[in-house]
N, CA, C and O atoms as CSV, one atom per row, in Angstrom:
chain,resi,resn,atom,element,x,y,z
A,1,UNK,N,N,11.765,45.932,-2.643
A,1,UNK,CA,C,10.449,45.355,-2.832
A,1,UNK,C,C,10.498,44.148,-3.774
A,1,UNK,O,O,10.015,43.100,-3.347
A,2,UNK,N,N,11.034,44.172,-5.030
A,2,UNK,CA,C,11.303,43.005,-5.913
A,2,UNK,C,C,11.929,41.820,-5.215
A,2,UNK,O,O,11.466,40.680,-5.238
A,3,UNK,N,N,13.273,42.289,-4.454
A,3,UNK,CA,C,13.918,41.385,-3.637
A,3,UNK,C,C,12.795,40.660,-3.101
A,3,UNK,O,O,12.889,39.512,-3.533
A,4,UNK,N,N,11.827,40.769,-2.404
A,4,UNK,CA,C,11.027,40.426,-1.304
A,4,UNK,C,C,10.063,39.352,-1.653
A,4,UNK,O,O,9.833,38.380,-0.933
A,5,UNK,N,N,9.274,39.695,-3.310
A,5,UNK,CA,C,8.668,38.987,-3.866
A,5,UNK,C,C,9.743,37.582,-4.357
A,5,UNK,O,O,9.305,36.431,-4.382
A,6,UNK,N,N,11.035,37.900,-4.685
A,6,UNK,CA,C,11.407,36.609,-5.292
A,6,UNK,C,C,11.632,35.850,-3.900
A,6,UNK,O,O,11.500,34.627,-3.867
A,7,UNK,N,N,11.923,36.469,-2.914
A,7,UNK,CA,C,11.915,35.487,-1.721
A,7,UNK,C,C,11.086,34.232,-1.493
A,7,UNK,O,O,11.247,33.038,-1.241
A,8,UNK,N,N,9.768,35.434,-1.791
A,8,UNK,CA,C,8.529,34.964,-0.783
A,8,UNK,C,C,7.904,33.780,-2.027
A,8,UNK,O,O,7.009,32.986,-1.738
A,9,UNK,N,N,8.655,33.847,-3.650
A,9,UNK,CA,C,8.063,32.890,-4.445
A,9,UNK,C,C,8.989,31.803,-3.866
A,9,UNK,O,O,8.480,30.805,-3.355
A,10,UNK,N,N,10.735,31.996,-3.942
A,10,UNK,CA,C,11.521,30.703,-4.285
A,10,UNK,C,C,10.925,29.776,-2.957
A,10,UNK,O,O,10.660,28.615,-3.269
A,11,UNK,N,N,10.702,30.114,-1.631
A,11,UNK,CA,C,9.894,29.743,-0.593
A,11,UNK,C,C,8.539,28.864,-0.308
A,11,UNK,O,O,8.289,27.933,0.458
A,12,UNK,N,N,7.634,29.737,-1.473
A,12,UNK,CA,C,6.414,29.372,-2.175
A,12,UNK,C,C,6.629,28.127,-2.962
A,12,UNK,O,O,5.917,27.127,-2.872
A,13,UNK,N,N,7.600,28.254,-3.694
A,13,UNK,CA,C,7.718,26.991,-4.506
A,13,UNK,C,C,8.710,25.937,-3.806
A,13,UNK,O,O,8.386,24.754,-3.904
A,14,UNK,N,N,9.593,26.174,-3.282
A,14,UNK,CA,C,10.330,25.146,-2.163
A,14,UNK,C,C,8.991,24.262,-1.328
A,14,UNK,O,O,8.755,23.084,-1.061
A,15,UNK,N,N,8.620,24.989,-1.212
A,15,UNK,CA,C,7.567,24.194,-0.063
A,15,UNK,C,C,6.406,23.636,-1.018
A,15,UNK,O,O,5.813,22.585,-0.774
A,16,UNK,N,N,6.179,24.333,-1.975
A,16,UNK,CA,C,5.063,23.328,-2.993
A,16,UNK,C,C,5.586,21.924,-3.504
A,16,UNK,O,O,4.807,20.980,-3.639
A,17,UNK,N,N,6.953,21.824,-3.786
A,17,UNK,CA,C,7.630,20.960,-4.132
A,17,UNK,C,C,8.094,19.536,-3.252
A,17,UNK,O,O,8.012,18.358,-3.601
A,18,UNK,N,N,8.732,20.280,-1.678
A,18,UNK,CA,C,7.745,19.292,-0.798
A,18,UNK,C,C,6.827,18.608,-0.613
A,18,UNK,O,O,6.882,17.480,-0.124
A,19,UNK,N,N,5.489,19.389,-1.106
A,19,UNK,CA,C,4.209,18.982,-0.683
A,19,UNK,C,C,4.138,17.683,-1.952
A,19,UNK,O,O,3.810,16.517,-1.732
A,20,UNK,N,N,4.502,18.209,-3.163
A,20,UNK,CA,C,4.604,16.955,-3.995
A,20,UNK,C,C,4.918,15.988,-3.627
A,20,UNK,O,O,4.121,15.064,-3.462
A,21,UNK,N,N,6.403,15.892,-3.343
A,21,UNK,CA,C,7.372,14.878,-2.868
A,21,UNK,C,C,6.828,14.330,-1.883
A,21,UNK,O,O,6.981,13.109,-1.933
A,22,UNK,N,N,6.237,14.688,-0.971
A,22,UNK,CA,C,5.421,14.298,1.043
A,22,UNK,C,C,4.093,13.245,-0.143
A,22,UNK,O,O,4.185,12.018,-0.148
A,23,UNK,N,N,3.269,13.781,-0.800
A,23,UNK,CA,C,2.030,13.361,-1.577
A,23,UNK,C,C,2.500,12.307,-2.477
A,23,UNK,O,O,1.629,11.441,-2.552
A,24,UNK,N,N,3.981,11.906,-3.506
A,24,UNK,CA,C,3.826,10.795,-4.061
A,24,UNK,C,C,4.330,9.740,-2.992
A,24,UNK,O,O,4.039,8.548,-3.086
A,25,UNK,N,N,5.036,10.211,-2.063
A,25,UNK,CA,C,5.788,8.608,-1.355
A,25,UNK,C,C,4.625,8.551,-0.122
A,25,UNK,O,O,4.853,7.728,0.765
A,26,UNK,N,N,3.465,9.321,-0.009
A,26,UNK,CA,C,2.351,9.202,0.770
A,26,UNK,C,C,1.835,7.760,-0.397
A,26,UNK,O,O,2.213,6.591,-0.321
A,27,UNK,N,N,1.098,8.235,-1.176
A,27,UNK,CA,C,1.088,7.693,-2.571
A,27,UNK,C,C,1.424,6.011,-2.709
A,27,UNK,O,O,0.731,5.003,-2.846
A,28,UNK,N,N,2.788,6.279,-2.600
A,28,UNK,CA,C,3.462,5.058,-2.790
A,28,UNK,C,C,3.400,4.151,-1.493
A,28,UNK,O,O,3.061,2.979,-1.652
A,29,UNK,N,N,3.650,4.526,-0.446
A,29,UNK,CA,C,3.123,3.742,1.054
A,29,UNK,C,C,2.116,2.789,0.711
A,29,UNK,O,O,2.327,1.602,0.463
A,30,UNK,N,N,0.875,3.440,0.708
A,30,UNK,CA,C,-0.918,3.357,0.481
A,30,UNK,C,C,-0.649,2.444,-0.943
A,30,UNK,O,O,-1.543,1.694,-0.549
A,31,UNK,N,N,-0.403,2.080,-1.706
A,31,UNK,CA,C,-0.522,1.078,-2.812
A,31,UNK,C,C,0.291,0.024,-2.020
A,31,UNK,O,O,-0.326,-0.980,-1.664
A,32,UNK,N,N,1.918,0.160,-1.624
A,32,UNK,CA,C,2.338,-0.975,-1.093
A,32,UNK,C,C,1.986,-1.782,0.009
A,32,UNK,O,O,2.351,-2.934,0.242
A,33,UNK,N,N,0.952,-0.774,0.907
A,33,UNK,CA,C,0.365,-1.563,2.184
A,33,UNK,C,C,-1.273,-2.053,0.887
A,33,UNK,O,O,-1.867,-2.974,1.447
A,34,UNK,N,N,-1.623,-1.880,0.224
A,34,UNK,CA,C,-2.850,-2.163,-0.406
A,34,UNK,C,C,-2.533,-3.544,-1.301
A,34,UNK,O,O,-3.333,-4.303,-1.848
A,35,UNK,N,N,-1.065,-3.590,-1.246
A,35,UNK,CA,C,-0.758,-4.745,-2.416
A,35,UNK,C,C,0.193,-5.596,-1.006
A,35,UNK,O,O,0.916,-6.449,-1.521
A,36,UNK,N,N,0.328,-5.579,0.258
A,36,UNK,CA,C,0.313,-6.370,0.364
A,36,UNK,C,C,-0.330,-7.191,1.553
A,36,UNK,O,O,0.198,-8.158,2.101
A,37,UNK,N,N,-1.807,-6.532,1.918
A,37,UNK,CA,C,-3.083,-6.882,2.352
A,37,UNK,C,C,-3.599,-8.063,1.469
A,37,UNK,O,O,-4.106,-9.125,1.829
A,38,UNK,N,N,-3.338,-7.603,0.246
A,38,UNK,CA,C,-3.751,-8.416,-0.959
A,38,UNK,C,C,-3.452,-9.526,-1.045
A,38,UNK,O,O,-4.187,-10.512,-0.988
A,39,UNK,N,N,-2.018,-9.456,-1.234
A,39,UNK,CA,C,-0.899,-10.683,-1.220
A,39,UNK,C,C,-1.196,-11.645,0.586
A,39,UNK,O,O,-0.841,-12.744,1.012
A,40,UNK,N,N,-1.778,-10.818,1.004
A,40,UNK,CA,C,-1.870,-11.728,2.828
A,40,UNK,C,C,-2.690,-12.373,2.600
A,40,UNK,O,O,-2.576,-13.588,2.762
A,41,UNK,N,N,-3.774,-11.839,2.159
A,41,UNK,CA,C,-5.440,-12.387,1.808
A,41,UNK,C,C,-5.264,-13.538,1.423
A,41,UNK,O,O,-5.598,-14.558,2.025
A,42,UNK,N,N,-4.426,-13.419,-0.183
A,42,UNK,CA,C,-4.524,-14.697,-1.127
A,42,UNK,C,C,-3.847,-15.891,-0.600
A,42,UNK,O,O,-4.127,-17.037,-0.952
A,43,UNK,N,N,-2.985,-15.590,0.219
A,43,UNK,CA,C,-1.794,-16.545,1.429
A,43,UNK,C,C,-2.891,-17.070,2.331
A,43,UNK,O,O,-3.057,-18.275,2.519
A,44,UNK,N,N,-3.554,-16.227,2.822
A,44,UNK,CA,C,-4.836,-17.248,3.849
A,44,UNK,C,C,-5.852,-17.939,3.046
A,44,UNK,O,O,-6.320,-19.009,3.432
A,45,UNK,N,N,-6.171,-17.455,2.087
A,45,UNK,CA,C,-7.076,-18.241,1.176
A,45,UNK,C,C,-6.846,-19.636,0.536
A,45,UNK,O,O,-7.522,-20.569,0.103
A,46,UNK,N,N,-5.171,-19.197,0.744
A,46,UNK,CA,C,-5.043,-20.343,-0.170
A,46,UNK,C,C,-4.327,-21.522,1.297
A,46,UNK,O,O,-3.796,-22.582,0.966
A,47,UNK,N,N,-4.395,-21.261,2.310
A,47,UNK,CA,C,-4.043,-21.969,3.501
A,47,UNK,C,C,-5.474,-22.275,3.968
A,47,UNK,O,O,-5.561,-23.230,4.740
A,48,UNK,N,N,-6.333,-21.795,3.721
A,48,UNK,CA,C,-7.565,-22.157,4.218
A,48,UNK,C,C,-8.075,-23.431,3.023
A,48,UNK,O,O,-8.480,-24.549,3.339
A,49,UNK,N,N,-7.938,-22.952,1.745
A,49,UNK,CA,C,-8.302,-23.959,0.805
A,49,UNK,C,C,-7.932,-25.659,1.362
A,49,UNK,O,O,-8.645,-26.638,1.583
A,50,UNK,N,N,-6.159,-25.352,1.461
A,50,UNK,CA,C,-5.406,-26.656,1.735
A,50,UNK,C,C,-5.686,-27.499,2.883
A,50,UNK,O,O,-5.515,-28.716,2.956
A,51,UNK,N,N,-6.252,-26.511,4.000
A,51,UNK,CA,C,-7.171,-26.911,5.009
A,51,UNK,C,C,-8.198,-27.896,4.816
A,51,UNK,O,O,-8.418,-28.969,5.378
A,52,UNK,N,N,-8.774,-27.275,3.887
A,52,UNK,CA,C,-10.418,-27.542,3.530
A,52,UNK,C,C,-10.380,-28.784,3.181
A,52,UNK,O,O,-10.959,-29.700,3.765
A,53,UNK,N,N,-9.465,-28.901,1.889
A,53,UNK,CA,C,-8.865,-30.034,1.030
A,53,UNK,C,C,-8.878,-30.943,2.151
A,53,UNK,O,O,-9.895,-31.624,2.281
A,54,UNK,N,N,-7.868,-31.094,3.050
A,54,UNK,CA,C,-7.416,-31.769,3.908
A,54,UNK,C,C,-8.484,-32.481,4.513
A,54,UNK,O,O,-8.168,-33.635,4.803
A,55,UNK,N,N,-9.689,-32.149,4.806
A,55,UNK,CA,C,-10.785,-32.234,5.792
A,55,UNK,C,C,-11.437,-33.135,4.834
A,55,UNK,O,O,-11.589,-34.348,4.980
A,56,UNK,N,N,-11.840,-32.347,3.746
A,56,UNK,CA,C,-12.440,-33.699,2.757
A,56,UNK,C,C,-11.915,-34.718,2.883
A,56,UNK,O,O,-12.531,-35.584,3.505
A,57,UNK,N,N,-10.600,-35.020,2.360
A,57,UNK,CA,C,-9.693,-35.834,1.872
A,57,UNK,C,C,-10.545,-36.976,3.370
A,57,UNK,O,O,-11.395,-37.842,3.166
A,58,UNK,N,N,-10.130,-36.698,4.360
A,58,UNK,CA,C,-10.079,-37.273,5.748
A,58,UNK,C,C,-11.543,-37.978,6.046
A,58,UNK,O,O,-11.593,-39.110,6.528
A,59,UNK,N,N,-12.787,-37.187,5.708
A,59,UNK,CA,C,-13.775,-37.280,5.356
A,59,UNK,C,C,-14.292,-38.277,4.292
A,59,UNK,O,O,-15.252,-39.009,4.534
A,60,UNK,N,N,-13.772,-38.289,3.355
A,60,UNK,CA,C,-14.431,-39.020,2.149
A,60,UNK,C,C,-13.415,-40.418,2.667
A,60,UNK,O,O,-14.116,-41.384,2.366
A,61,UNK,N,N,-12.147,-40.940,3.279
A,61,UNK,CA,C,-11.375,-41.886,3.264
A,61,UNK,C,C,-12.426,-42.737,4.478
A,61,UNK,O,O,-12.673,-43.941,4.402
A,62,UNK,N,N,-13.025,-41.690,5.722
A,62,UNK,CA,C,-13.366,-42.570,6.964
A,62,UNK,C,C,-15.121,-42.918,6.094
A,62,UNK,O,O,-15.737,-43.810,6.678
A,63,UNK,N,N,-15.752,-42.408,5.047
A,63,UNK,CA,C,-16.955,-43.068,4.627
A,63,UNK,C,C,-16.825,-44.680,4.323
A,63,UNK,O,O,-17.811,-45.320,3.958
């Protein structure tokens, strides 16, 4: 009977320990796709700016 319980813990805790390990590199995924949505954003923003720039520039030369 004792036998049975330490089984059914080292098991219990094998697999809780998983669930950690599965939950921080879940974790870690979800920040690195969040940081680099981020980093895409600021790359179009700042290609759209140089755009923009551009248009003035073109704009204010043909006045």
């Amino acid at each position: 009977m004792i036998l049975d319980i330490s089984i059914a813990t080292i098991i219990a805790t094998t697999l809780n320990i998983a669930l950690l390990i599965a939950v921080i590199f879940l974790i870690y995924k979800f920040i690195r796709i969040i940081r680099n949505f981020i980093n895409k954003h600021n790359e179009l923003d700042k290609k759209v700016d140089a755009i923009l720039n551009k248009l003035d520039n073109k704009n204010n030369n043909s006045i």
